[in-house]
Every structure is written in structure tokens, then in C-alpha cells.
N, C-alpha and C positions, 0 to 999 in steps of 0.2 A: 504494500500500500504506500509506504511510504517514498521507494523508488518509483511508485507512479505519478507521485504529489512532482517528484524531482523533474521527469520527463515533460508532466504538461508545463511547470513554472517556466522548465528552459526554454521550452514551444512559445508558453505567452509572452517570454521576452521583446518578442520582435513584434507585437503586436503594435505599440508604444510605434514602432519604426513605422510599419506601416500603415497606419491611422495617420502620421504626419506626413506620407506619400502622400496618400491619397486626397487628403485634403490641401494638402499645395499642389497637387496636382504636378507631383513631379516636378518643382521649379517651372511652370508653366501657369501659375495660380498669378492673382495679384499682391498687391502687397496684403492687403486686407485679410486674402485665404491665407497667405501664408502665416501672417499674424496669430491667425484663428489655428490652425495648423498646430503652430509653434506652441501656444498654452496647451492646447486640448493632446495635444502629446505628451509635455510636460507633467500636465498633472495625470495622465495614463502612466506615465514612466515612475513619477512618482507612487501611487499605487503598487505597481508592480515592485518597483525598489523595496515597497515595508510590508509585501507578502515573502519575498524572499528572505528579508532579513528575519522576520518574522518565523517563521517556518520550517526557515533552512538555515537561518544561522550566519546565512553570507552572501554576496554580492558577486557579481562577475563584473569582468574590465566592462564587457560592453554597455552593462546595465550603465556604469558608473560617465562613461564614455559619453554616453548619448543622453544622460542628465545633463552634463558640462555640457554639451555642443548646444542642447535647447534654451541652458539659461543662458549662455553666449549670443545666441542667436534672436532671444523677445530681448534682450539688453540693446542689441545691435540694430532688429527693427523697429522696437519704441523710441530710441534714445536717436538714432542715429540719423544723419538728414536725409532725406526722400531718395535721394542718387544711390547713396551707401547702401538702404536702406532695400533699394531694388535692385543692387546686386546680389543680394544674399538673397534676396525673392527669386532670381534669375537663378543660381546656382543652389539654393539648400541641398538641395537632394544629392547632388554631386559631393556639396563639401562633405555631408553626412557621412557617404561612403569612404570620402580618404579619412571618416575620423577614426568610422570603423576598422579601416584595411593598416592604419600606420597603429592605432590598439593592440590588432592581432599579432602586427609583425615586429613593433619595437622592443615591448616588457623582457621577450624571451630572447633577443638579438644580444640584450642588457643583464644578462645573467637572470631575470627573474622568472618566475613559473610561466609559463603558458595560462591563456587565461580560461581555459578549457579546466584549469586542476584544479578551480573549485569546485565545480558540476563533478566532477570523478571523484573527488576524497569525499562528496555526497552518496556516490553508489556504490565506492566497492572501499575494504576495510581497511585502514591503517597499516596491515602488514605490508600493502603490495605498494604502498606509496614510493617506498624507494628503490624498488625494484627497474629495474635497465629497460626493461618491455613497459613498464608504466609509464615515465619520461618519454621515450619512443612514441608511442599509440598517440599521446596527448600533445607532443611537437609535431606529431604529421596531421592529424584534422587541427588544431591551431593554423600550420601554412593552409590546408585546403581553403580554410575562410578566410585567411588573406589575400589567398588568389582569387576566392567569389568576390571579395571587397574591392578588388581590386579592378577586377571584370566589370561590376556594377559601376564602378566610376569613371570608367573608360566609357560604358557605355551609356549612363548617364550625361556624363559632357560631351562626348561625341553626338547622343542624341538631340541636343538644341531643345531640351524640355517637349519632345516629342514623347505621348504617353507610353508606348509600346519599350521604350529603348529605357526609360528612369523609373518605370512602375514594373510592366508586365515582365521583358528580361531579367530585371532582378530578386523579382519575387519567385520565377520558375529555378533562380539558379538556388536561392534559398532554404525555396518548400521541397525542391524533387532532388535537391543535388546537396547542401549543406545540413540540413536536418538529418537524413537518412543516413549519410554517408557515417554523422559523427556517432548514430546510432546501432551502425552494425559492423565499422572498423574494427572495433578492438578483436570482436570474435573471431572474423576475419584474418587478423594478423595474429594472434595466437594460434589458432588451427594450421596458416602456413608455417610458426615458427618453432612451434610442436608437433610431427607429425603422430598421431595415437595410433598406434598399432595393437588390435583385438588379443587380446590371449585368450588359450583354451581355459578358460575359471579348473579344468580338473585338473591342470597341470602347476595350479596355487594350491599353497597351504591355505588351509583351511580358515585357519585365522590369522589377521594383520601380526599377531605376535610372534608367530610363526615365519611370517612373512620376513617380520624385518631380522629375526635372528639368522635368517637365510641370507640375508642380503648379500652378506662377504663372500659369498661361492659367485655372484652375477658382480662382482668389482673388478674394473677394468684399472691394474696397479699402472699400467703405463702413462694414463690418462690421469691416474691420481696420484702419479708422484709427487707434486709441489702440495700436495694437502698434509697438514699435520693437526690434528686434534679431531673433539666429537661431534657427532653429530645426535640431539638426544630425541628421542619420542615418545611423546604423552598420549597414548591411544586410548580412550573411555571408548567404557560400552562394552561388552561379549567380547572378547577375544582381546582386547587389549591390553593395558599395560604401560609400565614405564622401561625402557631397553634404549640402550645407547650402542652407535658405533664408534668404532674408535679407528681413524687410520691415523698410518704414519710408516713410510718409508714404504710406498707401493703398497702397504699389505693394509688390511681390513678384516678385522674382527667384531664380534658381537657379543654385546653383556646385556646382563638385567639389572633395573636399578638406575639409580640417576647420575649421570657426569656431573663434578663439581664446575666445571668452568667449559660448557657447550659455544663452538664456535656457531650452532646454528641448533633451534630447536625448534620442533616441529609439533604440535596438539589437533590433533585430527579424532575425529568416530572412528573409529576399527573399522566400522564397514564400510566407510566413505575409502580411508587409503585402499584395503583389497580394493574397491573397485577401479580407484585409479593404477591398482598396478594390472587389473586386467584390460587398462583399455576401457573401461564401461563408462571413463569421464575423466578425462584432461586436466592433471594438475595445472597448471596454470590459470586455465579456467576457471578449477575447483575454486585455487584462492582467489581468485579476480570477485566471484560468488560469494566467499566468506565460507565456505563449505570447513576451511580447516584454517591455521593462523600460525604462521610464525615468526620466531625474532632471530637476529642475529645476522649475520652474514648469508644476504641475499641472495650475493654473487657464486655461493657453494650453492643453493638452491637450483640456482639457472642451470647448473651445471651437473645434477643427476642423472638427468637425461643420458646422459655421455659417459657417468661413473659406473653406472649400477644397469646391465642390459637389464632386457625383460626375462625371468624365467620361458626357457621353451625357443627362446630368440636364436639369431643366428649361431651356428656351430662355431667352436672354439677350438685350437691347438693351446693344450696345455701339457707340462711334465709333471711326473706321477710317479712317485717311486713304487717299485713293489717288492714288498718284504724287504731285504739288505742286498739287493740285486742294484745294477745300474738304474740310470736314470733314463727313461726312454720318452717317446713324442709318443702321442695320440691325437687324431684328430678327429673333429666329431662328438656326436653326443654320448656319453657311456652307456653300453645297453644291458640293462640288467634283469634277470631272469630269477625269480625266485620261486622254489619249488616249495609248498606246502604240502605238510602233512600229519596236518590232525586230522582226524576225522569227523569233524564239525568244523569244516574249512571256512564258513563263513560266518560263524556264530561264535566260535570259541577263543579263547583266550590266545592261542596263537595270532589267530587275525586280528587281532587289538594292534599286539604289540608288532606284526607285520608290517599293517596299513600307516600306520605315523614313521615305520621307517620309510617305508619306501615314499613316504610323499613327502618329506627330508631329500631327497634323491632326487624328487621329482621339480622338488621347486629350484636345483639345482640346473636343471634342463635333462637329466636324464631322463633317459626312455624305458618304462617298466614293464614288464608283465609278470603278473601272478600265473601257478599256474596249482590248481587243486587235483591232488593227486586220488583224493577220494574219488573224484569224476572221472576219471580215468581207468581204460581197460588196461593192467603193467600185469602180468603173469609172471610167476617164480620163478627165478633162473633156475635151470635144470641141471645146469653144470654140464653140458655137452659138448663143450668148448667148438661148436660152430665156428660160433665170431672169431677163432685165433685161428681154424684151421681150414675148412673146407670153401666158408664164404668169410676171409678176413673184413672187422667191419663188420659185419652184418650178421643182427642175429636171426635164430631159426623159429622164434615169435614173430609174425605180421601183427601188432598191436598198437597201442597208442605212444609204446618207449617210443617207436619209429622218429616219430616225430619229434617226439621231446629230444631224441639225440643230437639231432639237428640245430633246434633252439638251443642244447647247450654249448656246442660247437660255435654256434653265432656270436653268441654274448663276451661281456667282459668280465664281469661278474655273474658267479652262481650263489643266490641266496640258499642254505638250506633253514627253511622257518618248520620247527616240530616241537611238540610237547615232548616233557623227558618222561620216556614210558622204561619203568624199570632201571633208570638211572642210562638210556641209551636214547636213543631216535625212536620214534616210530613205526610199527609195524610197514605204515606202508612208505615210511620215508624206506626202511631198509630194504623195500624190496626194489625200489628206483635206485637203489646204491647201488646194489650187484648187479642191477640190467645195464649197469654203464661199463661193462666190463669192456662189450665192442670199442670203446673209447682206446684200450689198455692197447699194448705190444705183449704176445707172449714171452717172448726173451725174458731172461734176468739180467738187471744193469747193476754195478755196483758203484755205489754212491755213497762218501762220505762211512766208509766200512760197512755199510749198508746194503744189502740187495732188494731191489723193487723192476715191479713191471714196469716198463716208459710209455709215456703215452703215443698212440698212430701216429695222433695230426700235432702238427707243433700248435701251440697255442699260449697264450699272455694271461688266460683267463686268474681269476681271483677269486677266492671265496668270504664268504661271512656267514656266520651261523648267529642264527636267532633261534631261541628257547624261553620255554619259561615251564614252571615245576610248582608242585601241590606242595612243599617243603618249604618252613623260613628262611632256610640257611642257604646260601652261594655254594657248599661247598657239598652238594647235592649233586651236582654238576663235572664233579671232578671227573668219576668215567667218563661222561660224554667227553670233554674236554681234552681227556688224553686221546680220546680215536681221530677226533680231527686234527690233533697235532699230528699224529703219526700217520694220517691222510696228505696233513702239507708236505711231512719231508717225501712219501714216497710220492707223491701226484710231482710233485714241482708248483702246485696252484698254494700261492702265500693264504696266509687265514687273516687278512685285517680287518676281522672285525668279529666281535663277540661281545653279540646282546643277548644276554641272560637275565633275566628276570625270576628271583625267589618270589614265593609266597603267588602267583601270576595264578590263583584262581581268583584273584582281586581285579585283574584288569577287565573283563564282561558282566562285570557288579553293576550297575548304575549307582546302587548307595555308595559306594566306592571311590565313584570317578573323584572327587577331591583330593582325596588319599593316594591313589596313582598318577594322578596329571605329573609332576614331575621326573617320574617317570617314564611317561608319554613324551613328553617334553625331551628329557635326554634322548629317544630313542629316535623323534623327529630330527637332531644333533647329528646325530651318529650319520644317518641319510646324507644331510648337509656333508660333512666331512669326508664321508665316502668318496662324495664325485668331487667335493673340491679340494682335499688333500691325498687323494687314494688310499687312505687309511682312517677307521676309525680311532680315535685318543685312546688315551688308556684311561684320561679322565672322565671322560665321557662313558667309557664301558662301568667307571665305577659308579656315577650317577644310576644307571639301568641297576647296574646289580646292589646298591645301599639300600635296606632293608626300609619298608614302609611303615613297618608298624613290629613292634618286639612280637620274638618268636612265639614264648608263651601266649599271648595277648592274641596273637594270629591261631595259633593252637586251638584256644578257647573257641574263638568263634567258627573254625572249622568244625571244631565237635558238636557245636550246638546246629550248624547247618546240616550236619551228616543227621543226629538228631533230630531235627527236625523233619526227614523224609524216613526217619525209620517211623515216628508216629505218626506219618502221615499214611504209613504204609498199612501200620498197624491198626487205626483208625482213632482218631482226635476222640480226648471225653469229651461228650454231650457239654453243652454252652450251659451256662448257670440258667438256675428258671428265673431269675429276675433281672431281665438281663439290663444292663447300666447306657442308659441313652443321654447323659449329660456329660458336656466335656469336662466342665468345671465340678461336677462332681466325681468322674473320674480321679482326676490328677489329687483332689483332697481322698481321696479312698486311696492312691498311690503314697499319698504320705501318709497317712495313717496307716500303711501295711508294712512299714521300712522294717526289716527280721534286725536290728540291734546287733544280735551274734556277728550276724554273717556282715553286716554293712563294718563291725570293728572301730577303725580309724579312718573312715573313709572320708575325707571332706572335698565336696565340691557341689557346684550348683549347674543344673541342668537347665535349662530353657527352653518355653517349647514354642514354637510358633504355627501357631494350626491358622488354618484353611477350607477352605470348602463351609457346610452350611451352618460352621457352629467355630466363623473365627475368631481367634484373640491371642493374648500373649499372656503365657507364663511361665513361671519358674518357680524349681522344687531347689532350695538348700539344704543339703544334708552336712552334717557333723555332731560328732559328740554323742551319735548312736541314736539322732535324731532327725527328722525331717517337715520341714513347713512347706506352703504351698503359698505364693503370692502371686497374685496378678501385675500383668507389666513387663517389663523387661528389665534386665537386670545387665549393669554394666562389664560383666568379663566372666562371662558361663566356660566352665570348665567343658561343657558339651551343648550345643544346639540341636534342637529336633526339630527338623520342618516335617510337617505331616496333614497329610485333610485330616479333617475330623471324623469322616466315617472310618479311614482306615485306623488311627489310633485306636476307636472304639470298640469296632471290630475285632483286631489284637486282643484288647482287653475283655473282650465277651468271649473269648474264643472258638471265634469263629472265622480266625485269620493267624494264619503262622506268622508270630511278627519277625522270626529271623528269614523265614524266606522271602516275604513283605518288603526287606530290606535286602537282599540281593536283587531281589526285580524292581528296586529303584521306585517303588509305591509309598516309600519317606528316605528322605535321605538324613544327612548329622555333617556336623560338621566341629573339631575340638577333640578333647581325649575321647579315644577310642576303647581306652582301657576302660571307660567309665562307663560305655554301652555295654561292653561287656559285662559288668559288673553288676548292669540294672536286673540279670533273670536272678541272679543270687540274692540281692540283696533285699528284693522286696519280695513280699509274699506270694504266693499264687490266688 
């Protein structure tokens, strides 16, 4: 609305001008119209001068321009003698134009703003004020209306106060050529000076946080060698966050958390940057709009564009170490191929911790494919050694290996992603292990005092193993861990990278996801790192594998979930016959049923925040082998409960498993986890 106020003001500017046309008639009037002319524009100009100032706050050169020429000009025709008096009756319209054409052209000639940058610091925000493209857009329509001002007074005094050449010419060059033009330049010159190119949205991280901690894999260090310091980002909303980059000396890194001394800082919606990094809306635009705001160094803003490609964008030569081997080229996007095999490849805890690596990888410009081995026809090796002998290469199954041999032949990396079944892979990861025999050379080579098969085709490829286990501890994992070491030395394929995840029946929880996002997080990292250092960190591996929640504490609530499907299995006792339909009398029967014994030394306060058709806020403090129940909220709850209110009740009537309630994400918590734990003990049934 109020950019609409801005648009019609700037329109009725000229009103005042032409109202004094018309009534002088173009310097073609006599003294008398012109006279008449001169006030009734005057006092029109005036009007419009104390809506502007009014309104907006400010004035433009011309408003100010064509005040002074009309009081100059009734000063010049009252006062002045009759001769004087009908030159300026002869010429007004003429002089008018060089007042306005020498307005437009001088201020900015003279170091000062263009007179356009009032009407612009009206429509678009403070940030983009000093930005290189704002001075540009507003010096180039500034000249356009010097050269119409300038046009009009040629053609105004060329025309001998002829109507057509001091009214109509310059009102068409005005209304159809200087109004329009100043109204749809800037979009204009930003779109030629930005070109946006679409990205595939599935080839971005999911969230802008994500986004920007990717960034330093799409940094072009050639182009950013003269940068030194951060750049920080304030993202609100879903997905965002405070994360800062840091370069310096070609390279680029990404943290979380805030830079103490940002050479440029950026506050955008989460979902406003993803879409400008897909393409869906033009930074520069964005800020011209006010869509996002920043301070600092401009000139590093202008300059992203060139720093940071798009994910998915053109192919790159980089070097890539692998394992303690030379340092080789690659050129092209890395193609990586991950073989799953859980058997709930789309549902289960493997695919969790899968999907955030591979879209780390993705946002990198790698090319992924999953491939679920559940879905697939792979028959047991029979041990007939075909492939080594009769048809080298080629096994004596026609089945879906066929194919898969191929795709792993292609790629650069092989993902293997499997639950640890037995403290190993997978049944059906292992039976895709032994079909890659055809891969193998019969021969024995000896290597490093060692004897192994070599492989047929020569190949660069690399591996990474991702897992995760029903166990707290990391070191659950150790079988698995030694087979694929002793996979690297005899393959020759390096292992850079190993995402293990303990306790990973937590990752397909919804109540959970709080508790794992970090998790998620390093594992989206590791992606990242993959394709743009050719190795995952080892810090990085330890984020994935540092324990979410204590072993015991994890322990508990397995037993109670395991628990929970033997009595389901068994059949639930019958719901109480008077069953409890108020929330607020719930949570008081909650405190008053606290078992003393078993609560011990326990102090802490829960909070519950309900929902659905009975909401409100409360909190239970327990200590001292007691518990009270207050309404409200309470400033630092050792545990949150979000939940509707039918499903707490339901828990509480039993007529809802509330630990299963809580792995299908039907209330989630948020705070000590020991203390949900703690709640079936300590309070009574």
C-alpha cells in the first residue's frame, strides 16, 4: 500500500507541470494566461510539495525545482515591465524544461545523489542503498530524464509556442517514455546483470542450514583468493539458524554459531534463501524487495554470484587424494552409487541415516543413486567359479547382479549402507558381496606380504560404509569394521569414510528426531566432505558415532518399547471403568500418584504443553519424594511434553501404548530424556 501511495505521488508530480502547460498554453498564452498559469500551478505544486513531505517524508529536486522557477517566474511577471514581462510569456515552457533538464543533470555531475534516490530509499530498504547496482539503476533513469528534459526544450523552443511541439511532444515523451521507463528499469537491469539459473530443488539440501554449511564444497578459491574473513547468516524460521563462513587463503569453511567480527552479514527466512539458491527468485531482486537485509561489505555480496557456483552447476576438475596414494585429477561430477540393504529399505533406520548422507553429496553437485537390494532379484553365489573360468567376467546367474555390476564399474564411489545384523552386514548386503566376485582376477597377487585376488578392470573407485546398530556403544561395530579394512587392503578401493551410528533404532522415531538431528547433521557433513575433500574427517565420523543419549538411559527405553509389543501381543488390561476425561484432572491424579520409593532423589520439573481440544500449559515439580501440579509455564523444565490432549488421555486410560505413542511421533519431549524415562517408575499405575 504504501509503495502504491509512492508510485501515484511520483505520477502526480508532474501534474503541477502540466496544469501550467496547459494553461499558458505552451508559451503561446498571453500575458494574463500565463499569469493565471503561473499561481494556479504554484499553488498545485505547493499542495503536492506538503503531501509529499507529508506522507513520505521528502521532497525530490524537481518538486523543489519547479517551486523556485514559478515563484521566479509570478515575481518576474507581476513585478516586471510588460516587454520583460512577455518574454517569459513567450518562452515559460521552454525555460521550465532547461530548469528541469540542468536539475536532472547538474546535482549528480557535482558529486550529489541523483534526484531519483529519494523516490528509491522510499521503495526499497536501507540495505541496498549503497550497493554498486543501486547508484547505477538511479544515474541511468536520472540521464534518461535529462535527455527527455532536454528533448522537450529543444522542442519546445524550436517549436515557436506551437501547441503540438511544447505540450503534446512532451507530455508523450513523459507519460509513454519517462514514467514507464523509471518504473521497470531497475528489474530490467538486475535480471540482465544477474542471470538466474533454475536448479533441480532435489538436488538442494533440504534446509537453508544445510545449505549454507555446504557452501564451501560450490567455493570457487581462485576467484576468492583476495577474501579474508566471515561471512555470517541469521536464517529464522524451519531450517535455519545462525552459521558463518569463514575464508581465507582460497579455502572456505563452514561453522555454526556466530562470527565475532563478520565482514558481511546476511538475515534472510530459511525458505526465502533455499529459494534463491534454487533459482525460484533472484537475490538481488530478493533484496531490492526487502525479502532479506544485510550489513556490511556490499561489495563481497555483489560478488557471490562468482564465489559460490550453484549446486548441480557446471562440472569441475578438482584433486582428491585417495587413501595415502598420489594425488590424481578428476573431472566431472562424482558418481556415487550406494547399495542398500536393510530390509525395510525405505522405512528403516538405515534410510535415515542414508538419505542426509547422500544429499551432503548431492548438494555438492554429485550424482547419486540408491539402489535397494530388497527389490532386487541377486541369487547365492554357488561357488562355481564360472566368472574366473569358462565365461571370465560373467556370471552363470542372468539376474539383477547383471546390472548392478555395471553401475558399480561406473561409479567413483561404492556406498555400502546396512544395519549390523549379528555384528556383520546384512543378509542381503552379503549376498551382493560374493556376486561381485566376477569383478575379482582368479590369480593370487602378493601384496604388502599379503596374498589377494586383483581386480579384472582397473578402477579408482572408493568406498564408504554407513551403518547403524540396536546397541549404545560404537564398539558394537568393531567386527564389521575389521572386514572392511581387510576388504580395503585386499580390493585396493580406500575406505574414506565411516558413518556408524550406535543406539540408530532412534533415527525412524519421530519422538526422537530432536535427539538425532545432530546426528543427521554430521552425516549431511560427511556427504559434503566426500565430494569436496575425497574423504570423510575423522571429526566428522566422530560426531555420527558420539552417543545421543547414555547407554543405560537408551537401554531403558528399549526394554520398555520391546515391552510394550510383548503386551500388546499379549493383550492390554481392560481401560479403568471410570475412565478420566479431564486434562487438568489428569496431571493432579499424576501428582498425586508420585510412588516416593521409586521417585528417591529425583528432582526436576516437567512441562506439558497440550493441544488439540483441551489446550493449556502445565507443569509437575517433583523433589523431596514429592510432586505438585501448577498451571502455566515454568521457566527451565528439566523435560517438555508436547502432546494433544486426546492422546495424553488416552495413554492415561489405557487405551494407548504411551511408549509406542512416542516412537510414532503422536507427542514428542524435548530436555532430559533420563526423566521420561523415569516417569513409568516413578509414578503409579
Amino acid at each position: 500500500m504504501k509503495r502504491r501511495l509512492h508510485i501515484i505521488l511520483f505520477v502526480t508530480s508532474f501534474l503541477p507541470v502540466i496544469l501550467f502547460k496547459l494553461l499558458s498554453r505552451g508559451g503561446g498564452g498571453t500575458i494574463g494566461q500565463v499569469r493565471t498559469a503561473a499561481v494556479l500551478g504554484f499553488a498545485l505544486g505547493i499542495v503536492q510539495f506538503l503531501l509529499s513531505r507529508r506522507l513520505l517524508h521528502h521532497n525530490t529536486y524537481l518538486e523543489k525545482a519547479f517551486l523556485g522557477f514559478l515563484g521566479i517566474g509570478i515575481l518576474w511577471i507581476f513585478l516586471a515591465p510588460s516587454e520583460a514581462a512577455g518574454l517569459f510569456a513567450l518562452y515559460s515552457t521552454s525555460l521550465l524544461y532547461l530548469t528541469l533538464f540542468l536539475t536532472t543533470l547538474v546535482p549528480q555531475m557535482a558529486g550529489r545523489d541523483p534526484f531519483t534516490y529519494a523516490i528509491a530509499k522510499q521503495w526499497y530498504p536501507a540495505s541496498v542503498w549503497i550497493t554498486p547496482d543501486f547508484r547505477i539503476i538511479n544515474l541511468r533513469i536520472t540521464y534518461v530524464w535529462s535527455a527527455i528534459f532536454l528533448v522537450c526544450f529543444l522542442s519546445s523552443f524550436g517549436g515557436h509556442g506551437r501547441m503540438f511541439f511544447t505540450i503534446v511532444v512532451p507530455l508523450v515523451l513523459i507519460l509513454a517514455l519517462g514514467i514507464p521507463f523509471s518504473m521497470r528499469y531497475p528489474k530490467f537491469h538486475l535480471k540482465r546483470r544477474f542471470a538466474v539459473t533454475n536448479v533441480d530443488r532435489s538436488t538442494l539440501p533440504s534446509t537453508a542450514r544445510e545449505l549454507v554449511l555446504g557452501m564451501p564444497g560450490v567455493f570457487d578459491g581462485v576467484k576468492g583468493r583476495d577474501i579474508e574473513g566471515d561471512i555470517q547468516f541469521d536464517l529464522s524460521g524451519e531450517g535455519g539458524g545462525q552459521l558463518f563462513l569463514s575464508i581465507a587463503g582460497g579455502q572456505c569453511t563452514s561453522h555454526e554459531g556466530t562470527s565475532p567480527n563478520p565482514l558481511l552479514t546476511i538475515r534472510s527466512p530459511a525458505d526465502v534463501w533455499l529459494k534463491i539458491a534454487s533459482g525460484e527468485i533472484d537475490r538481488p531482486r530478493a533484496l531490492m524487495d526487502g525479502l532479506y537485509t544485510v550489513e556490511g561489505d556490499m561489495g563481497l555480496l555483489s560478488r557471490m554470484g562468482e564465489l559460490f557456483r550453484r549446486p548441480g552447476g557446471k562440472p569441475d576438475t578438482r584433486h582428491e587424494a585417495r587413501g595415502d596414494g598420489p594425488v590424481e585429477t578428476r573431472t566431472g561430477p562424482m558418481r556415487i552409487l550406494a547399495v542398500q540393504g536393510s530390509p525395510r529399505p525405505k522405512t528403516g533406520n538405515t534410510a535415515v541415516l542414508l538419505e542426509r548422507f547422500l544429499k551432503g553429496a548431492e548438494s555438492q553437485g554429485a550424482v547419486t543413486e540408491a539402489i535397494h537390494l530388497k527389490e532386487k532379484e541377486i541369487l547365492p553365489c554357488q561357488g562355481c567359479y564360472t566368472c574366473w573360468t569358462k565365461t571370465p567376467g560373467i556370471c552363470v546367474f542372468d539376474d539383477d547382479m547383471t546390472a548392478l555390476l555395471e553401475k558399480v564399474k561406473a561409479c567413483d564411489v561404492l556406498v555400502y549402507a546396512t544395519p549390523l545384523y549379528v555384528y556383520n552386514v546384512s543378509a542381503l548386503m552379503k549376498a551382493f558381496q560374493e556376486r561381485m566376485i566376477p569383478l575379482l582376477d582368479p590369480h593370487l597377487v602378493k601384496e604388502d606380504s599379503v596374498y589377494h585376488h586383483p581386480g579384472r578392470f582397473a578402477t579408482h573407485r572408493k568406498m564408504v560404509l554407513v551403518a547403524n546398530c540396536g546397541f549404545p556403544e560404537i564398539s558394537h561395530f568393531d567386527g564389521l569394521r575389521q572386514v572392511f579394512r581387510h576388504l580395503e587392503r585386499s580390493s585396493g578401493m580406500p575406505l574414506v569414510g565411516e558413518i556408524l551410528m550406535p543406539a540408530g533404532e532412534l533415527l525412524a522415531r519421530q519422538g526422537f528426531r530432536p535427539v538425532v538431528q545432530p546426528v543427521l547433521d554430521a552425516a549431511y557433513r560427511a556427504g559434503v566432505e566426500l565430494v569436496r575433500d575425497g574423504v570423510v574427517s575423522k571429526e566428522t565420523e566422530a560426531m555420527v558415532q558420539s552417543p545421543v543419549m547414555g547407554a543405560d538411559e537408551f537401554a531403558s527405553m528399549a526394554n520398555m518399547h520391546w515391552d510394550s509389543h510383548v503386551e500388546e501381543e499379549q493383550g492390554e488390561p481392560p481401560p479403568h471403568a471410570g475412565r478420566i476425561e479431564d486434562m487438568g484432572q489428569l496431571l493432579r491424579g499424576m501428582a498425586a500418584s508420585l510412588n516416593p520409593q521409586a521417585a528417591g532423589d529425583v528432582k526436576a520439573t516437567i512441562q506439558f504443553r497440550v493441544t488439540g481440544r483441551q489446550p493449556g500449559n502445565w507443569f509437575l515439580t517433583i523433589g523431596d519424594g514429592k510432586c505438585r501440579v501448577s498451571e502455566g509455564e515454568t521457566a527451565s523444565p528439566s523435560l517438555t511434553i508436547h502432546t494433544p490432549s486426546d492422546v495424553w488421555l488416552a495413554i492415561a486410560n489405557r487405551e494407548l501404548n504411551g511408549q509406542k505413542a512416542f516412537m510414532e511421533g503422536r507427542y514428542t519431549v524435548e530436555g532430559d530424556m533420563g526423566v521420561l524415562v523415569a516417569m513409568q517408575r516413578i509414578f503409579k499405575k
